[in-house]
C-alpha positions in Angstrom: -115.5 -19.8 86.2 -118.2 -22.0 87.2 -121.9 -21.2 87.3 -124.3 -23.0 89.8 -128.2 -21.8 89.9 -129.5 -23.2 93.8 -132.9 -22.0 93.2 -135.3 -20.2 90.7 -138.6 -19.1 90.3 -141.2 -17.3 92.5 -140.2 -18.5 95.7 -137.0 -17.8 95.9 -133.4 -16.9 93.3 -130.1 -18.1 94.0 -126.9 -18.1 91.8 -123.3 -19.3 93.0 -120.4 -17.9 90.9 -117.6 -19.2 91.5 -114.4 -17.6 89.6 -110.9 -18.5 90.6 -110.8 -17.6 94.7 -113.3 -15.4 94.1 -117.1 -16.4 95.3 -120.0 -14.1 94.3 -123.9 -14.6 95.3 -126.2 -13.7 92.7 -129.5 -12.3 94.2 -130.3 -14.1 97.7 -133.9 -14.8 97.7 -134.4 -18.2 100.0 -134.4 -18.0 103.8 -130.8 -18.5 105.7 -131.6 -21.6 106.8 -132.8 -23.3 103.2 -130.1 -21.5 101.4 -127.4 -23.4 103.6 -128.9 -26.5 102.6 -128.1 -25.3 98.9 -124.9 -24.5 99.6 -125.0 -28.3 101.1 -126.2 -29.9 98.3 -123.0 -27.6 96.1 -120.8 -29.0 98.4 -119.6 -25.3 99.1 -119.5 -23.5 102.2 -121.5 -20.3 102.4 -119.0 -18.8 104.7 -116.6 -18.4 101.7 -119.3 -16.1 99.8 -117.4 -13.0 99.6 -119.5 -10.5 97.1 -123.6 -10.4 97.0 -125.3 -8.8 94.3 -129.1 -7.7 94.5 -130.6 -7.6 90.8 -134.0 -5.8 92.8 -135.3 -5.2 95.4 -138.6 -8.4 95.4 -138.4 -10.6 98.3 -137.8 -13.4 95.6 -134.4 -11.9 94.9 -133.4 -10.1 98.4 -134.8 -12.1 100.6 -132.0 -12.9 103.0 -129.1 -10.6 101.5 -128.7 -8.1 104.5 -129.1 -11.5 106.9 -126.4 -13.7 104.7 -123.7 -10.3 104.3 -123.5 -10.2 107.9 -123.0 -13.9 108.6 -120.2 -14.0 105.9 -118.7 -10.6 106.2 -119.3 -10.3 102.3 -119.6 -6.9 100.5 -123.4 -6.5 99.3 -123.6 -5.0 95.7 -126.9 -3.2 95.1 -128.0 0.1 92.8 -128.4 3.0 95.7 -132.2 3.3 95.7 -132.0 -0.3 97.2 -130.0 0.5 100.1 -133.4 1.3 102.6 -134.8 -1.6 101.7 -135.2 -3.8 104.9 -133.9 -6.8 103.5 -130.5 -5.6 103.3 -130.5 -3.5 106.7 -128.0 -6.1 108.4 -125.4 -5.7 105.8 -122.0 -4.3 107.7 -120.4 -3.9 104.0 -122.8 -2.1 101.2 -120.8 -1.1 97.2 -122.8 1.1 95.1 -124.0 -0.7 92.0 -123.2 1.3 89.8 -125.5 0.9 86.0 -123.2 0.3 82.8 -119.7 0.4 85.0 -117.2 -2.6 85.4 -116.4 -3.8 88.9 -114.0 -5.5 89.8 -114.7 -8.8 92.6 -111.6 -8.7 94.3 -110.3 -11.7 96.6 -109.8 -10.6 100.1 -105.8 -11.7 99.9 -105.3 -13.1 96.4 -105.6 -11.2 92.5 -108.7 -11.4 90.8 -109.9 -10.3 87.5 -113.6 -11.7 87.9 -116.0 -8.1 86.7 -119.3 -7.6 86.8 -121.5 -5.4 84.6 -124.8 -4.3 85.3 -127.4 -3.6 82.7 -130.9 -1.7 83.5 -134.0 -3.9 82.5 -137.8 -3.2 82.5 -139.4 -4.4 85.4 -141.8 -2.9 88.3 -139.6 -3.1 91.0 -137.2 0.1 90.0 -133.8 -0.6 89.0 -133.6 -4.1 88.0 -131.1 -5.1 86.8 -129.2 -7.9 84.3 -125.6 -8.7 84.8 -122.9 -9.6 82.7 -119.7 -11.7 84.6 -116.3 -11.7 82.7 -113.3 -14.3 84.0 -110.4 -14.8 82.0 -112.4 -14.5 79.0 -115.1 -16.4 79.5 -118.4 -14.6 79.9 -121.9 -15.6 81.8 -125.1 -13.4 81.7 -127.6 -13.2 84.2 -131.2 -11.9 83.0 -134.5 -12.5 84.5 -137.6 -10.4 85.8 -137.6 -8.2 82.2 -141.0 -6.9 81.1 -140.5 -6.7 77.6 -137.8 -7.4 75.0 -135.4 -4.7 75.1 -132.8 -5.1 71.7 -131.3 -2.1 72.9 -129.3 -4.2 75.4 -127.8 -7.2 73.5 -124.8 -5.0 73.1 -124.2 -4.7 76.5 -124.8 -8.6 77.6 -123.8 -10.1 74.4 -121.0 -13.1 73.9 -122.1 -15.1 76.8 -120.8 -18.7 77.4 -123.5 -19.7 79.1 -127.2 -17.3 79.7 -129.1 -17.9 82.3 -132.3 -16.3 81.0 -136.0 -16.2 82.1 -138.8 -17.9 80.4 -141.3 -16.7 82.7 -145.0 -17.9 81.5 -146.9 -19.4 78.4 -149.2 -16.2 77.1 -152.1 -18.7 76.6 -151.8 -20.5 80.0 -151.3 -16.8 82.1 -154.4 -16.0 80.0 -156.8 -18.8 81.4 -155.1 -19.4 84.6 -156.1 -19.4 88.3 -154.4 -15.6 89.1 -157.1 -12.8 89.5 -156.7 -10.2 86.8 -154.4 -7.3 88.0 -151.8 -10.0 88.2 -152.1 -11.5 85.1 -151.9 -7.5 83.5 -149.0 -6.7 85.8 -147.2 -10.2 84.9 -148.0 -9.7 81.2 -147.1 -6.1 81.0 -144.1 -3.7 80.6 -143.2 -4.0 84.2 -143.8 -8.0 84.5 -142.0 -10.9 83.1 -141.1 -12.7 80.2 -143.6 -15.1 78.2 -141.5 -18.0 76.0 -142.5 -16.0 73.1 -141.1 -12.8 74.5 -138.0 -14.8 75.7 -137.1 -16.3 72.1 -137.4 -13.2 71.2 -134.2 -12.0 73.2 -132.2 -15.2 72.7 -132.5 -14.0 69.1 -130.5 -10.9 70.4 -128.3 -12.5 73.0 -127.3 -16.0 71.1 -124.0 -15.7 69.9 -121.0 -17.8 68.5 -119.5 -18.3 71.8 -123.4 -19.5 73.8 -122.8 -23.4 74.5 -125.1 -23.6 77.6 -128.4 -21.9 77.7 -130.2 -22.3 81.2 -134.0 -21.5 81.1 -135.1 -19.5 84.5 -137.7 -18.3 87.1 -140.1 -20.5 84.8 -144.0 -19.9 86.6 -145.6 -23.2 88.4 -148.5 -22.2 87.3 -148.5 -20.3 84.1 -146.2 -22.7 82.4 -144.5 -26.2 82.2 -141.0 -27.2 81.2 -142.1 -28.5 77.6 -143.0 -25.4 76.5 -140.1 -23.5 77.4 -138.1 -26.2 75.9 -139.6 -26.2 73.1 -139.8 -22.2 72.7 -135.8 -22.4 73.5 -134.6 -25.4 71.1 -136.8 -24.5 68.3 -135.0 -20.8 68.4 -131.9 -22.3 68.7 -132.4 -24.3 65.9 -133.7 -21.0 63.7 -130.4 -19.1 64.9 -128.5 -22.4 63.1 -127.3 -23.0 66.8 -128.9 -26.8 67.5 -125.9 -27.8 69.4 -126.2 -25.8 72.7 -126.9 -27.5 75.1 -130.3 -26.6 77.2 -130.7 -26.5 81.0 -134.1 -25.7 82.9 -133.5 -24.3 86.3 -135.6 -25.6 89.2 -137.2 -24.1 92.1 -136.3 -26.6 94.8 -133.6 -28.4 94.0 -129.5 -27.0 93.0 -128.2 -27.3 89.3 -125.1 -28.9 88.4 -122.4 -26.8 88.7 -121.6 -25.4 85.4 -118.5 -24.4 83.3 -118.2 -21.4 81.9 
């Protein structure tokens, strides 16, 4: 199983998973047009995508899902009170998500054993959701757009290969920074997003023997830089006894390497 993140942050969430012959399309949150030139830069073509899963419903996450499911014929994965949301009207093939339950990604024509858990996080847009992708017993986790540390999910998400977790905003620089008020309460608060203190907090509860790539996500362009999260990440890492994962920060306009899971 490979893991490729084509964009992250406020403007837009992409994740290409790519497990055997199976492709899946974690939230869709570019336009059609600048997502193909993702999928460009991935050397993959977006035709071959053949599962989409929503974590919410934010335009930063579901953007073009209903407009991409119909170009590719792929089945659109999202929890049921998503499925009015105008983003995904153009979707010919709509699953259930289903919160807690295993589902399989199956191939059109050929096996599969790629699954995909989803987990219920804090956040204002209700569900959101985390996900958890098993392939031949490797395991990547998907978490970003959480409010607050929640412990009670780490059993749910835990033994990931590789975490792709958010590490949203710096408290101090939200605090002093250019957005008016409500945002900063609504960012900060049960319903908003992850600060780097907030987010060592869960790699406490998510790092575990098998972690060797921890990618840093939907990181704010204005309420944080990539220093600090670095330096939030490695110096937990090195708490946790754990120094030799290696450390990724996701970008908003450019693809990641594609990454082994």
């Amino acid at each position: 199983m490979h893991l490729q993140v084509l964009s992250s942050g406020s403007r837009g969430n992409a994740t290409l998973i790519r497990a055997g012959e199976v492709n899946l399309l974690v939230d869709v949150g570019l336009s059609l047009r600048e997502l193909e030139r993702r999928f460009e830069t991935a050397r993959f073509n977006g035709r071959d995508i053949h599962h989409i899963a929503l974590s919410h419903g934010h335009l930063d996450h579901a953007r073009s899902s209903g407009g991409l499911a119909r170009r590719t014929g792929a089945t659109l994965h999202l929890c049921e009170r998503l499925m009015r949301n105008k983003s995904v009207e153009r979707a010919p093939r709509i699953a259930t998500l289903r919160v807690g339950n295993h589902t399989l990604l199956e191939h059109p024509t050929a096996p599969s054993d790629l699954t995909m858990t989803a987990v219920q996080i804090p956040h204002d847009a209700d569900p959101t959701v985390a996900f958890a992708l098993d392939h031949n017993g490797r395991r990547a986790v998907i978490l970003t757009d959480m409010g607050e540390p929640t412990p009670r999910i780490a059993a749910q998400l835990a033994g990931a290969h590789v975490l792709l977790l958010e590490f949203n905003h710096d408290e101090f620089m939200l605090k002093n920074g250019p957005y008016p008020i409500n945002l900063k309460r609504r960012v900060a608060g049960k319903g908003g997003h992850l600060s780097n203190i907030q987010a060592r907090e869960v790699l406490g509860h998510l790092a575990g023997p098998n972690l060797h790539t921890l990618i840093l996500a939907h990181l704010s362009e204005k309420n944080n830089r990539p220093e600090l999260a670095l330096e939030a990440a490695t110096s937990k890492l090195a708490e946790l006894g754990m120094p030799g994962v290696r450390v990724i920060i996701a970008e908003q306009d450019e693809a990641l390497e594609s990454i082994q899971v």
